[in-house]
N, CA, C and O atoms as a Tinker XYZ file with bonds, in Angstrom:
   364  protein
     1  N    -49.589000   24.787000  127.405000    73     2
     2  CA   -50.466000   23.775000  127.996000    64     1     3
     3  C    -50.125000   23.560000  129.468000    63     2     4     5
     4  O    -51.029000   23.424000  130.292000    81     3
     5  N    -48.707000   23.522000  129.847000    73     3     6
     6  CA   -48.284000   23.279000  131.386000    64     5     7
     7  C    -48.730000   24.434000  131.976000    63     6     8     9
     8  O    -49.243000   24.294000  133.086000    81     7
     9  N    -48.645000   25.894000  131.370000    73     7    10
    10  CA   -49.272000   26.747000  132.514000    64     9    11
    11  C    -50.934000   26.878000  132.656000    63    10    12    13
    12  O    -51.537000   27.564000  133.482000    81    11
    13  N    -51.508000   26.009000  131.598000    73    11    14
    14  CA   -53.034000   26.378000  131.894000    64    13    15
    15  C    -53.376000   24.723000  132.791000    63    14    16    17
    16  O    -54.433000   24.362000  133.310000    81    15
    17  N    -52.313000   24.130000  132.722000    73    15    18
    18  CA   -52.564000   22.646000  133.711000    64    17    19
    19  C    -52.640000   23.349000  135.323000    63    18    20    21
    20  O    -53.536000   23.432000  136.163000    81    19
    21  N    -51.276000   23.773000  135.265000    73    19    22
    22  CA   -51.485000   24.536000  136.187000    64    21    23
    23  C    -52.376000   25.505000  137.334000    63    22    24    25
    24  O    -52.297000   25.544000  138.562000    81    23
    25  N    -53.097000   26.126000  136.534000    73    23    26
    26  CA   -53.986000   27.331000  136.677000    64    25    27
    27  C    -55.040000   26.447000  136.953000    63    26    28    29
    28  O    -55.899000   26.994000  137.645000    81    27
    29  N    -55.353000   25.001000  136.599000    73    27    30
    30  CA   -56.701000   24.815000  136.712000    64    29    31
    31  C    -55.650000   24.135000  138.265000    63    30    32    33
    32  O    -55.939000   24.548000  139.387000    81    31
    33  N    -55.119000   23.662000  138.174000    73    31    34
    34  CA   -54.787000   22.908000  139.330000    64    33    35
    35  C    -55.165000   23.824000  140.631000    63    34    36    37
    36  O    -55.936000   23.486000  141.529000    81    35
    37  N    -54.429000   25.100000  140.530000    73    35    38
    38  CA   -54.184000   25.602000  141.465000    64    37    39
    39  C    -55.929000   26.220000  142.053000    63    38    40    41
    40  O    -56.176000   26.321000  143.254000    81    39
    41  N    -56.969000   26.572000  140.957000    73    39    42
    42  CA   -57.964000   26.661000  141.196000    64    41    43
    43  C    -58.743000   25.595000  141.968000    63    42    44    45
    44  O    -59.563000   25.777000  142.867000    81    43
    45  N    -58.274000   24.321000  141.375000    73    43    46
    46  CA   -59.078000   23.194000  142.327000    64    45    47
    47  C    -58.379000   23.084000  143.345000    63    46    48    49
    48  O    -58.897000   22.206000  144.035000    81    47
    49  N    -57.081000   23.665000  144.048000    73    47    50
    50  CA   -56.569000   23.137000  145.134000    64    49    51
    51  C    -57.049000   24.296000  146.088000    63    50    52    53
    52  O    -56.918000   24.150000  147.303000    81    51
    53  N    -57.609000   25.461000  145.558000    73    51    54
    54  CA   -58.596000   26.371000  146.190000    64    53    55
    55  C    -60.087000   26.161000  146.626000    63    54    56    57
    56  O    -60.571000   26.414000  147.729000    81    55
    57  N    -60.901000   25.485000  145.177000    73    55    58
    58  CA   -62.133000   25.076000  145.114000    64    57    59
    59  C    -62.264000   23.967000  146.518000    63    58    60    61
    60  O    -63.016000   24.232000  147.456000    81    59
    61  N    -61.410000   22.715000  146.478000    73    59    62
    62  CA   -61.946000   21.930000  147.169000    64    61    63
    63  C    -62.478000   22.075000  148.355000    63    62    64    65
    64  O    -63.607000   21.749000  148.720000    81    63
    65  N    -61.370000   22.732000  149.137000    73    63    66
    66  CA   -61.583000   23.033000  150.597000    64    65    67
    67  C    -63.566000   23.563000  150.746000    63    66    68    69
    68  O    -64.449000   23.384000  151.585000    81    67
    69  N    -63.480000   24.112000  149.676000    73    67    70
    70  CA   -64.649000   25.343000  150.029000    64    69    71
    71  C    -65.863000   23.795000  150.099000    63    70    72    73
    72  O    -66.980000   23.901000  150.605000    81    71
    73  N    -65.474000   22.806000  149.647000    73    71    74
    74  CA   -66.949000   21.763000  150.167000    64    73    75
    75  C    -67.410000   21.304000  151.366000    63    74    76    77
    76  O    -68.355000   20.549000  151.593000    81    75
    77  N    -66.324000   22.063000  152.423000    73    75    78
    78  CA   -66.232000   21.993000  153.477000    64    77    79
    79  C    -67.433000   22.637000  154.262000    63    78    80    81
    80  O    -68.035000   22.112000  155.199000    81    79
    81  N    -67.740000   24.222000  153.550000    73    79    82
    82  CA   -68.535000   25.048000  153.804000    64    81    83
    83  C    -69.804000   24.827000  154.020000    63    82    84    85
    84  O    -70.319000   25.540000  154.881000    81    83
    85  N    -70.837000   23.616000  153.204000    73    83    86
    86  CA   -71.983000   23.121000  153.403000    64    85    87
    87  C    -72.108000   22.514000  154.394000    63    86    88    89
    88  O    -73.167000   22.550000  155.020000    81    87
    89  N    -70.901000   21.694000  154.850000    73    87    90
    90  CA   -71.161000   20.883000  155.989000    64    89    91
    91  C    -71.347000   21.383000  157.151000    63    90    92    93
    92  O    -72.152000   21.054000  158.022000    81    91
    93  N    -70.143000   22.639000  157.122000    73    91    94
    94  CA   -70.253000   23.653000  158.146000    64    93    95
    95  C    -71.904000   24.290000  158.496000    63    94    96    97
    96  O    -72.506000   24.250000  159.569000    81    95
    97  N    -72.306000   24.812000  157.303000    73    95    98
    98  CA   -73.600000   25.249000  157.191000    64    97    99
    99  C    -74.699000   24.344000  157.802000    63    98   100   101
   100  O    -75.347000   24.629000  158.809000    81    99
   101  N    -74.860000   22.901000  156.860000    73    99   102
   102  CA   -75.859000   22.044000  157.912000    64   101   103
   103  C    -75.148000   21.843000  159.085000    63   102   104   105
   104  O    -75.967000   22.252000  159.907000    81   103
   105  N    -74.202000   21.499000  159.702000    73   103   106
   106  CA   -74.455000   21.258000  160.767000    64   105   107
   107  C    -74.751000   22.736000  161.599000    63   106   108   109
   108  O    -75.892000   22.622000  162.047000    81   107
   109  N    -74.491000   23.355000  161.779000    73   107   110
   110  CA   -74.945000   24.696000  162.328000    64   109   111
   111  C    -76.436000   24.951000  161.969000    63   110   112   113
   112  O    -76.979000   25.710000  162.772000    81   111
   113  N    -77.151000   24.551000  161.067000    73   111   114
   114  CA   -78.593000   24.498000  161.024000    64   113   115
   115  C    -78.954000   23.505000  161.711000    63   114   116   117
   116  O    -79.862000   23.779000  162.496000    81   115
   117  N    -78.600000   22.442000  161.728000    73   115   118
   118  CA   -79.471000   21.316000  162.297000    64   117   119
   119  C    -78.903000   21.463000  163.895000    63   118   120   121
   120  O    -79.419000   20.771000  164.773000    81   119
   121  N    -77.756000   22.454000  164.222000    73   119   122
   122  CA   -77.393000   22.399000  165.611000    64   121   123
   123  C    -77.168000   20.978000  166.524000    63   122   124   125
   124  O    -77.410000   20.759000  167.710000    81   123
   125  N    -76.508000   19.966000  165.287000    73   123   126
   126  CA   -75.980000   18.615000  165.783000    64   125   127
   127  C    -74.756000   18.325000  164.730000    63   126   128   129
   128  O    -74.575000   18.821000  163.618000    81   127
   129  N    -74.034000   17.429000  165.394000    73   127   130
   130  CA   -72.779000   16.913000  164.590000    64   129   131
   131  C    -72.691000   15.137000  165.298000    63   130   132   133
   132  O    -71.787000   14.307000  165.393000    81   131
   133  N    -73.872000   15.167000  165.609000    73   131   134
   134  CA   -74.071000   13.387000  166.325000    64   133   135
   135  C    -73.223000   12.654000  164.938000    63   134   136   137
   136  O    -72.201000   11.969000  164.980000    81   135
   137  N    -74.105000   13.097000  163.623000    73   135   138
   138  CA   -73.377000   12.033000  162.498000    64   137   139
   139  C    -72.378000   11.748000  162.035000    63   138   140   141
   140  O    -72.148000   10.820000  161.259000    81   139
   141  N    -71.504000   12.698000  162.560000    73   139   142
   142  CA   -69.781000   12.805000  162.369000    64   141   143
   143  C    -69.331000   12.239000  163.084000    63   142   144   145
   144  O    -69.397000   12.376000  164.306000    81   143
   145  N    -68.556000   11.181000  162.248000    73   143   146
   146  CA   -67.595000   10.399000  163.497000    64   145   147
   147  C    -66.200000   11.040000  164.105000    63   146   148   149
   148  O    -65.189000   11.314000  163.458000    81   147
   149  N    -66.369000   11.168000  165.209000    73   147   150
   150  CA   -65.513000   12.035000  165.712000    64   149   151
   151  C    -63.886000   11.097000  165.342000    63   150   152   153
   152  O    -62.867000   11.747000  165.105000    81   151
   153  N    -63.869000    9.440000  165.343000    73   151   154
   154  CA   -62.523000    9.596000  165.076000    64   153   155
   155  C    -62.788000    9.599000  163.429000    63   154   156   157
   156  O    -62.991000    8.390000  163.328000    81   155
   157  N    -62.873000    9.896000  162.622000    73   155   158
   158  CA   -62.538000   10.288000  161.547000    64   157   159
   159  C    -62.759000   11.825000  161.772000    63   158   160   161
   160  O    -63.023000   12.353000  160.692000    81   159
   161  N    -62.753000   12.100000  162.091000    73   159   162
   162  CA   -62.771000   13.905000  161.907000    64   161   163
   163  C    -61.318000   14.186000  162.498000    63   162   164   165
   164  O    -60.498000   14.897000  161.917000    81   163
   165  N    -61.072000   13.507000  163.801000    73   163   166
   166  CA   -60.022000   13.863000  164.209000    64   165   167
   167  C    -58.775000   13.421000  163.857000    63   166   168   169
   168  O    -57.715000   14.007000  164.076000    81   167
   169  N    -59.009000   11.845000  163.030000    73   167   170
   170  CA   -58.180000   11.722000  162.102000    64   169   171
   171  C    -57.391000   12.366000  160.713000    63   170   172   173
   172  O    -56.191000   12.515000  160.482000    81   171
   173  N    -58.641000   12.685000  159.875000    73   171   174
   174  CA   -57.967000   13.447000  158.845000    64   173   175
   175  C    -57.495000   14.636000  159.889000    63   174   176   177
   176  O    -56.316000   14.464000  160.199000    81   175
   177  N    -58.035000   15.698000  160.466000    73   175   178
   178  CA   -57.644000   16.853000  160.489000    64   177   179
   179  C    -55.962000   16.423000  161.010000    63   178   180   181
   180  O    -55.040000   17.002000  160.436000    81   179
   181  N    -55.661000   15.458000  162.037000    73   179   182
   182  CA   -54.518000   14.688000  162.209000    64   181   183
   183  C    -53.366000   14.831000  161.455000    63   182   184   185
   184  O    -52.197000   15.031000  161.784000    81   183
   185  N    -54.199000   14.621000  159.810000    73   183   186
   186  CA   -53.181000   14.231000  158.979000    64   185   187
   187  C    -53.033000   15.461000  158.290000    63   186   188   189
   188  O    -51.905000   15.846000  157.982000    81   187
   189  N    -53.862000   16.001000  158.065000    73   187   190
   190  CA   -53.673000   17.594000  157.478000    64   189   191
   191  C    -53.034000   18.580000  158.440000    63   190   192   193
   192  O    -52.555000   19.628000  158.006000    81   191
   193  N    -53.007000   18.246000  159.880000    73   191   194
   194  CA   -51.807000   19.364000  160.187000    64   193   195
   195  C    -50.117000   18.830000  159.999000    63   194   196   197
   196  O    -49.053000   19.417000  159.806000    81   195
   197  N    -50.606000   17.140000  160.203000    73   195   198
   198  CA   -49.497000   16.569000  160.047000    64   197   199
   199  C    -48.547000   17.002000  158.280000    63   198   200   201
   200  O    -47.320000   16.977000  158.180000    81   199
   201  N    -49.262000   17.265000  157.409000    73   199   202
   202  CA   -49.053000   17.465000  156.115000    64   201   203
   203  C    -48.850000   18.940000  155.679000    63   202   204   205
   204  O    -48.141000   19.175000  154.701000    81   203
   205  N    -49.500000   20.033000  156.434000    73   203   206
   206  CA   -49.291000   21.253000  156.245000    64   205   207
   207  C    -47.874000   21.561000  156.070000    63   206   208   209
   208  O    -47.413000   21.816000  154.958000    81   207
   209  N    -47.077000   21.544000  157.274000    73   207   210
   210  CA   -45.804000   21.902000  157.262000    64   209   211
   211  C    -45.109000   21.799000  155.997000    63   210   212   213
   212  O    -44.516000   22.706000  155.413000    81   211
   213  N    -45.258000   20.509000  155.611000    73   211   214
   214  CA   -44.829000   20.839000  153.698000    64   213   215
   215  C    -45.429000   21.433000  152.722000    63   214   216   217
   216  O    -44.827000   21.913000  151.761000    81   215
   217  N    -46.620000   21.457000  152.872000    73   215   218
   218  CA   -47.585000   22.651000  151.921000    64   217   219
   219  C    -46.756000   23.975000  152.091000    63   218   220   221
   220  O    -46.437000   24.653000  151.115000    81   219
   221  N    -46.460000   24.271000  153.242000    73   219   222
   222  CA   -45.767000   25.750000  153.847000    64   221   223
   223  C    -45.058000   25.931000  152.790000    63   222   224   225
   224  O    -45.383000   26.627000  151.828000    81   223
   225  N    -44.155000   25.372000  152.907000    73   223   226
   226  CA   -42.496000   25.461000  152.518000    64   225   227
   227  C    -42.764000   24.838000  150.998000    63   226   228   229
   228  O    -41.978000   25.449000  150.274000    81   227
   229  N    -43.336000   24.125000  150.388000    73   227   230
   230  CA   -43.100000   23.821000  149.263000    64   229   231
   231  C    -43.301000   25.073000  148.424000    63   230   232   233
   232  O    -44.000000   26.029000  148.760000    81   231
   233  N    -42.390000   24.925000  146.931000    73   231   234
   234  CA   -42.213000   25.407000  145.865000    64   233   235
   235  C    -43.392000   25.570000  144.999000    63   234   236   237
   236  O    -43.511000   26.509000  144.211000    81   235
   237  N    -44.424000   24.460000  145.194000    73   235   238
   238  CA   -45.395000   24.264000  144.299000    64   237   239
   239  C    -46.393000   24.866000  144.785000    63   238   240   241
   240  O    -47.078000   24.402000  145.696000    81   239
   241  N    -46.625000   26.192000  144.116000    73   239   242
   242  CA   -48.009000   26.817000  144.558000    64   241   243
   243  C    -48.922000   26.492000  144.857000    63   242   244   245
   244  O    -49.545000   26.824000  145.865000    81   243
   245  N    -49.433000   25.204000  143.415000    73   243   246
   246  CA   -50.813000   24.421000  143.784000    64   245   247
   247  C    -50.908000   23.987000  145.294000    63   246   248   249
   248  O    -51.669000   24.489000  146.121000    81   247
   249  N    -50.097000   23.071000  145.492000    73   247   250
   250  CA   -50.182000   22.437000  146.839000    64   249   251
   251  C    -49.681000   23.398000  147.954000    63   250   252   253
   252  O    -50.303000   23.149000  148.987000    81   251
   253  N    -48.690000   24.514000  148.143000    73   251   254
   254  CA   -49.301000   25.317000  149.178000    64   253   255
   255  C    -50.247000   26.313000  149.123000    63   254   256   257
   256  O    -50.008000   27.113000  150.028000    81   255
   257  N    -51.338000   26.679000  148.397000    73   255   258
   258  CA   -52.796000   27.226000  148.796000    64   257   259
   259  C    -53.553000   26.060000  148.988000    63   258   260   261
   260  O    -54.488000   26.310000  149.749000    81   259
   261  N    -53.539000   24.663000  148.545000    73   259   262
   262  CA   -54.619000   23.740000  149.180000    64   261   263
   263  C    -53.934000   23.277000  150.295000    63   262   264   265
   264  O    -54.357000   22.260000  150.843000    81   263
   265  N    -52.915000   23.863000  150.744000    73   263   266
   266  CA   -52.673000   23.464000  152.427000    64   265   267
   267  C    -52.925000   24.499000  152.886000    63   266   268   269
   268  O    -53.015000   24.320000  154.101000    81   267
   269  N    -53.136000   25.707000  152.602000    73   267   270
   270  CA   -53.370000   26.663000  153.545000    64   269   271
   271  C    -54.872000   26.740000  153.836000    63   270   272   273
   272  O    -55.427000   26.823000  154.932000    81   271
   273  N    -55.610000   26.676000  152.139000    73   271   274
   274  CA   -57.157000   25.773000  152.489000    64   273   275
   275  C    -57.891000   25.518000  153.177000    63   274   276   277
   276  O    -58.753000   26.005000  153.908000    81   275
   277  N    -57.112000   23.900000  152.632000    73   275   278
   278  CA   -57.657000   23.345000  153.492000    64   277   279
   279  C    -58.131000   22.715000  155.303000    63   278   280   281
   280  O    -59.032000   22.125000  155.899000    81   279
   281  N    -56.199000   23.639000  155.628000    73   279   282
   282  CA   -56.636000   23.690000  156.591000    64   281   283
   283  C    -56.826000   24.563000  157.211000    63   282   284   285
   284  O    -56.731000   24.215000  158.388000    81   283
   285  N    -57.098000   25.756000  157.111000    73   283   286
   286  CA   -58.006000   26.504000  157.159000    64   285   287
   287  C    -59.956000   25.947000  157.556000    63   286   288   289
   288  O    -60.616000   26.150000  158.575000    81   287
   289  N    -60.329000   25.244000  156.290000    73   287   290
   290  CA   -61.828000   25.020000  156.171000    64   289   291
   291  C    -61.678000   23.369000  156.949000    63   290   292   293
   292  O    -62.703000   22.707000  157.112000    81   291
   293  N    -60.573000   22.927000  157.304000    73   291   294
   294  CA   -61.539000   21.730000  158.043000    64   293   295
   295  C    -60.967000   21.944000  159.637000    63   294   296   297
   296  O    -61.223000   21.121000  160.515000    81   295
   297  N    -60.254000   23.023000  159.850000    73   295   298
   298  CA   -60.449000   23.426000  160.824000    64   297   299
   299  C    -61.411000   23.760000  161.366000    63   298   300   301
   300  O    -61.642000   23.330000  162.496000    81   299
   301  N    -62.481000   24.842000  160.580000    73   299   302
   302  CA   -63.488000   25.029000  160.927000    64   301   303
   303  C    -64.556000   23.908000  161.098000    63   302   304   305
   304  O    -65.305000   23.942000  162.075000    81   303
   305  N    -64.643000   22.928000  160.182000    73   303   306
   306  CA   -65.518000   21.501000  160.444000    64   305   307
   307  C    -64.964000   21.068000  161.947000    63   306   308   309
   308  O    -65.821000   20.683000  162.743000    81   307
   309  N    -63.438000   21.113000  162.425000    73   307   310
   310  CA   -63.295000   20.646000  163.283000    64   309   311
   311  C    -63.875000   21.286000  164.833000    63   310   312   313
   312  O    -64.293000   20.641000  165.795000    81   311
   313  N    -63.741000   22.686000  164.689000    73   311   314
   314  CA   -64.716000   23.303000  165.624000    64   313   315
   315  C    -66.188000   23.147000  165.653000    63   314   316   317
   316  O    -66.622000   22.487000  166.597000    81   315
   317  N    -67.032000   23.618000  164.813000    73   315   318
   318  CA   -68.172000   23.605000  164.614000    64   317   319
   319  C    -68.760000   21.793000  165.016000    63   318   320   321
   320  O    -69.709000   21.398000  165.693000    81   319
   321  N    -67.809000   21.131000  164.327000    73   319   322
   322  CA   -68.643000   19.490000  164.808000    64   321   323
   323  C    -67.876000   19.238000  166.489000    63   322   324   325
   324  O    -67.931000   18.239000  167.207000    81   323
   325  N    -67.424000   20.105000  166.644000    73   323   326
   326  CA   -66.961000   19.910000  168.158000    64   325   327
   327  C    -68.571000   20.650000  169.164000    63   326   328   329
   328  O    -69.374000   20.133000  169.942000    81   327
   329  N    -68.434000   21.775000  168.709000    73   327   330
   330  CA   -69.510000   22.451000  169.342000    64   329   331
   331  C    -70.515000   21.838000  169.442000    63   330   332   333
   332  O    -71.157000   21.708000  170.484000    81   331
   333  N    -70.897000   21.195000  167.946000    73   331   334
   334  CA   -72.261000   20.876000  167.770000    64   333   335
   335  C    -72.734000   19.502000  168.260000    63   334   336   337
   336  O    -73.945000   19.316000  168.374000    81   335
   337  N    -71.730000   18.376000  168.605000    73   335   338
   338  CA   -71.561000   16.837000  168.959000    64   337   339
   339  C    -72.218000   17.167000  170.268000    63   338   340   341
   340  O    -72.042000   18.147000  170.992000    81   339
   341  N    -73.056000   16.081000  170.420000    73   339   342
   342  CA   -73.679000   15.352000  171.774000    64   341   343
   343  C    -72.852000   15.200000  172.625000    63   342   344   345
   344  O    -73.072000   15.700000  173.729000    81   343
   345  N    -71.810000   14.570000  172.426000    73   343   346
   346  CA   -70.451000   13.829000  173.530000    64   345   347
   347  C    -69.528000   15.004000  174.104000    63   346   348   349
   348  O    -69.278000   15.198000  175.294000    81   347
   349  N    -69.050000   15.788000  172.951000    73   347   350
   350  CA   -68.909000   16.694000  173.859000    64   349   351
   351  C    -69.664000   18.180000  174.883000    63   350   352   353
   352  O    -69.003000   19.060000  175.433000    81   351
   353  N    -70.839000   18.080000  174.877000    73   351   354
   354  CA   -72.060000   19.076000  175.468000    64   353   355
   355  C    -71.675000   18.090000  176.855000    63   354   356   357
   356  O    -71.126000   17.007000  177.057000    81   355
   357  N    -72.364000   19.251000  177.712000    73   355   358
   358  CA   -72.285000   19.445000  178.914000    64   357   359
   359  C    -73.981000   18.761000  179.415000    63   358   360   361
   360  O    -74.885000   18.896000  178.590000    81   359
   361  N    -74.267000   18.127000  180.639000    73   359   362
   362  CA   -75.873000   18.186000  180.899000    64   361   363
   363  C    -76.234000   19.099000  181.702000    63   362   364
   364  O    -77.425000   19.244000  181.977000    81   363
C-alpha cells in the first residue's frame, strides 16, 4: 500500500505543475497578462525558488520532481505573463 501511495504521489507531484500549461496557452492567445497580478506572480514564483533548493537535495522523490516541475512550469508563467503584461511593454 506505501509503495502505490507513493506512485500516485509522485504522479501528482508531476501532474500539477502541468496546470500551468493552459494558462500559458491563454495568455499567449489572448496576447495579454493585464489579469495577472504581477505581485502574486512574483510572489509565489519567490517562494518556489526560495523552496527549490530543498526539493534538490531531498531524499523524497515525490517532492524533488514537483520541485523540479514546478519550477520549471511557473517559470514559464513567469516569462510569458511578463511578455504579455501591459506594464511591462514599451509605447
Amino acid at each position: 500500500m506505501k509503495q502505490f501511495i507513493m506512485q500516485v504521489s509522485a504522479l501528482a507531484g508531476i501532474i500539477l505543475p502541468l496546470f500551468n500549461i493552459p494558462l500559458i496557452m491563454r495568455v499567449v492567445k489572448r496576447k495579454s497578462a493585464d489579469d495577472i497580478s504581477l505581485v502574486w506572480l512574483f510572489g509565489v514564483w519567490i517562494c518556489i525558488l526560495l523552496m527549490s533548493p530543498a526539493a534538490f537535495v531531498s531524499n523524497d522523490t515525490v517532492f524533488r520532481l514537483f520541485g523540479y516541475a514546478n519550477l520549471l512550469f511557473f517559470t514559464g508563467v513567469v516569462f510569458v505573463t511578463v511578455k504579455y503584461h501591459r506594464k511591462f511593454k514599451r509605447n
